[in-house]
C-alpha positions, 0 to 999 in steps of 0.5 A: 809474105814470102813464097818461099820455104825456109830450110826450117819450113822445108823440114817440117814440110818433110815431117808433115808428109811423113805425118799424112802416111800415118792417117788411115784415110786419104784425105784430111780436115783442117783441125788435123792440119792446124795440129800438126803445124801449131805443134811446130809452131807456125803462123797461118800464112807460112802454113798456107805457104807449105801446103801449096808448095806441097801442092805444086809437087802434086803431092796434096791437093788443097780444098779452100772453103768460100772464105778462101780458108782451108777446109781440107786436104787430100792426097795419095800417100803412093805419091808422098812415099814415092816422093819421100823416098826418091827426094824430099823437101829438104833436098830440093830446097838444098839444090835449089839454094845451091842454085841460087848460090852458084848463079850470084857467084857467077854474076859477080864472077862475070862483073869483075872479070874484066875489070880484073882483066884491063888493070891486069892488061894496064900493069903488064904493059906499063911494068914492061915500059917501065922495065925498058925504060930501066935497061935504057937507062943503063946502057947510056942511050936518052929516055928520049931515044928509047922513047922514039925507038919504040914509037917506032917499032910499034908503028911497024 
């Protein structure tokens, strides 16, 4: 089981807070959280999934009963407006894939960087040898000769 939401999951966590805005009380019953969510039709543990995502917002809070089952929720729905309003579930799950995009481009950015760079550095050399060795050719002196002119103009 997967801790995190999906972008579906994401969705209808933003229709179940507006759904809780509708209830008069501050608080509801398991039967009214199965409702809404077998009308989406997800299985039990994904339901589990989104309601302690949504309770790490500190936008429910989540009563187990001793079987470690849901009983029952309760939240404050200034919060989940406040929430609704300034953010939702399906914008952060969007910034936080986004994230999680950009950081595998960069890691496969830093891992071909310098490979890319030494068959750069490697071509450049070798085509300006080849190039010299081209113009030494023309001009009537030996590879040989050019080849020892460079040795030493390279040593200083």
């Amino acid at each position: 089981m997967t801790e995190k939401l999906t972008k579906r999951e994401s969705k209808i966590a933003d229709l179940f807070l507006e759904f809780l805005l509708t209830i008069d009380k501050s608080y509801a019953y398991k039967t009214t959280v199965y409702f809404f969510f077998n009308k989406e039709k997800l299985p039990e543990d994904r339901i589990i999934v989104i309601c302690k995502y949504l309770e790490r917002k500190n936008l429910i809070y989540i009563i187990f009963d001793n079987n470690e089952e849901l009983k029952n929720i309760r939240f404050d729905k200034a919060n989940i407006l406040s929430f609704l309003k300034n953010d939702s579930v399906n914008k952060l799950w969007t910034s936080e894939k986004k994230l999680y995009n950009d950081s595998k481009l960069s890691q496969w950015q830093v891992k071909t960087f310098w490979i890319a760079l030494s068959f750069g550095v490697f071509g450049g050399i070798y085509s300006g040898y080849d190039f010299i060795k081209s113009l030494t050719n023309e001009c009537g002196k030996s590879a040989v000769e050019w080849n020892v002119l460079l040795y030493l103009y390279w040593l200083g």
